[in-house]
KOLKE-351547 format. One record per residue (C-alpha): residue in one letter; residue number from 1; x, y, z. Coordinates in Angstrom, 3 decimals. Example, Ala and Ser with C-alpha at 12.3 -4.5 7.8 and 13.67 -1.06 7.14 Angstrom:
<pts>
+-----+-----+----------+----------+----------+
! res !   n !        u !        v !        w !
+-----+-----+----------+----------+----------+
!   A !   1 !   12.300 !   -4.500 !    7.800 !
!   S !   2 !   13.670 !   -1.060 !    7.140 !
+-----+-----+----------+----------+----------+
</pts>
This chain:
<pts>
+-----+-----+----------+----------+----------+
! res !   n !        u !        v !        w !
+-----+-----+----------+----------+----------+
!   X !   1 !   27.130 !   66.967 !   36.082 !
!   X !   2 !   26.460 !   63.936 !   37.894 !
!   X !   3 !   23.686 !   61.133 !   35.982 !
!   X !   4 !   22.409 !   57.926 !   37.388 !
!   X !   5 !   20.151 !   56.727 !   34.904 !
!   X !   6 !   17.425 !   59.379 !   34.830 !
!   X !   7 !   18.627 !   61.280 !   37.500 !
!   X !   8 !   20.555 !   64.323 !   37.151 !
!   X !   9 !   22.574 !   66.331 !   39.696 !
!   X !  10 !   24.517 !   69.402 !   39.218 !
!   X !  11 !   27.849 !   70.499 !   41.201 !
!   X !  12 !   27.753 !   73.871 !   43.317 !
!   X !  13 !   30.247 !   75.578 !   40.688 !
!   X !  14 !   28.173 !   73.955 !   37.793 !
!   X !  15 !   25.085 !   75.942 !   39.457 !
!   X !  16 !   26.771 !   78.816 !   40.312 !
!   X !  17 !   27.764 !   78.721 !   36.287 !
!   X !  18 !   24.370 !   78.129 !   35.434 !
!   X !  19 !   22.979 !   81.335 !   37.873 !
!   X !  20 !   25.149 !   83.655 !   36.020 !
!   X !  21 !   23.803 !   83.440 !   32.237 !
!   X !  22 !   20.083 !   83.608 !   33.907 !
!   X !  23 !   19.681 !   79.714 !   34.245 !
!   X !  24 !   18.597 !   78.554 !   37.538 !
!   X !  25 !   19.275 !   75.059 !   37.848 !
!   X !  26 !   19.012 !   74.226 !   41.528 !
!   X !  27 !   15.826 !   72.385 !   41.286 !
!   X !  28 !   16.644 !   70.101 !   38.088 !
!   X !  29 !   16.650 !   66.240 !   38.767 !
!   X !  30 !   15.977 !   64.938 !   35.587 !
!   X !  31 !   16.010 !   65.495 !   31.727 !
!   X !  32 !   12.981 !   66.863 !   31.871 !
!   X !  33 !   13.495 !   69.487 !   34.378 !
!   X !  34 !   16.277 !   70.977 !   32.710 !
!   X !  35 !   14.413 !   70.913 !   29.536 !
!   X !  36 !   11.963 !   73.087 !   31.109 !
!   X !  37 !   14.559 !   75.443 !   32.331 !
!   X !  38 !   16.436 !   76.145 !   29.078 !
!   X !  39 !   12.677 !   76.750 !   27.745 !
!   X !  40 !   11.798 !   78.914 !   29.730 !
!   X !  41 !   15.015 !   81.009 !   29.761 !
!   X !  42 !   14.783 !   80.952 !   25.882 !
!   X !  43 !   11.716 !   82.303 !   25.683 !
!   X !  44 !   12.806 !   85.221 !   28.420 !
!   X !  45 !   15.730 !   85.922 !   26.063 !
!   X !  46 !   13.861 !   85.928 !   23.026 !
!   X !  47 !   11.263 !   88.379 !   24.639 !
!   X !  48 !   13.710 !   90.999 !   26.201 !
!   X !  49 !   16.893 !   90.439 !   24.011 !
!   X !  50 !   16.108 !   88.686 !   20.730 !
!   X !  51 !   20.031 !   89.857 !   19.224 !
!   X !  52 !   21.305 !   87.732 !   22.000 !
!   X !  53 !   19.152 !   84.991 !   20.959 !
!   X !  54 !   20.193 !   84.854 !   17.383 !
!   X !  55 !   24.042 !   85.574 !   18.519 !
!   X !  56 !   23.867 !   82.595 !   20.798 !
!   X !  57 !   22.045 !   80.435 !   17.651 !
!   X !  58 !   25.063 !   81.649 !   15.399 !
!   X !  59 !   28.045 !   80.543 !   17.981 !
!   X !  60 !   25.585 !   76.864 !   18.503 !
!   X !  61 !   25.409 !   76.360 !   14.805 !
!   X !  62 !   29.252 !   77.345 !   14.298 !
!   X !  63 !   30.438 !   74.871 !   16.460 !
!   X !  64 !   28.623 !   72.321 !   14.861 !
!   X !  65 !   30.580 !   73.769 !   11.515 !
!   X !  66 !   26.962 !   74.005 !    9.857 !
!   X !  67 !   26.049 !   76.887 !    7.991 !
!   X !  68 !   22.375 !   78.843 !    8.551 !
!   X !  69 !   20.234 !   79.944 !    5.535 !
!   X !  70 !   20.608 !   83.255 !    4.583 !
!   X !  71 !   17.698 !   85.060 !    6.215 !
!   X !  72 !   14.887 !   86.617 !    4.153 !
!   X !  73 !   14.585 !   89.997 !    4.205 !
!   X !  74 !   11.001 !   91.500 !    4.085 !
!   X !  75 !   10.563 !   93.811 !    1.308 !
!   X !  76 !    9.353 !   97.457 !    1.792 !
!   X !  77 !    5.799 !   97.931 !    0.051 !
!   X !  78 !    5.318 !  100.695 !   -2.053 !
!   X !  79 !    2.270 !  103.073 !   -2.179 !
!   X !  80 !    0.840 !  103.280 !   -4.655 !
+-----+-----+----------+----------+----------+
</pts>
């Protein structure tokens, strides 16, 4: 990745990268635009596969060497 000031540039083979995890970054010049793109393919990942999501969560927070909460688990209610 290339930056002059706000301006952002991506090589081919940084691209091509990009274009194989679902991330099409061809048309992002600037913070902003590759904001939007990780957005939006977050939001198409969360939809369709939301076990990747929270996989890809787990490996971001383990390299950071922080720990998640433990999750809550929703408890069954009983009939009465």
């Amino acid at each position: 990745m290339m930056r002059c000031g706000a301006v952002i540039r991506f090589s081919a083979v940084e691209v091509q990268e990009f274009r194989e995890i679902g991330l099409d970054m061809t048309t992002a010049r600037n913070a902003c635009d590759v904001e939007r793109q990780l957005i939006r393919w977050t939001e198409i990942i969360a939809a369709e596969r939301p076990d990747l999501l929270e996989k890809i969560a787990m490996a971001m927070v383990g390299a950071q060497g922080v720990r998640l909460p433990t999750k809550l688990g929703a408890v069954p209610a009983k009939d009465s």
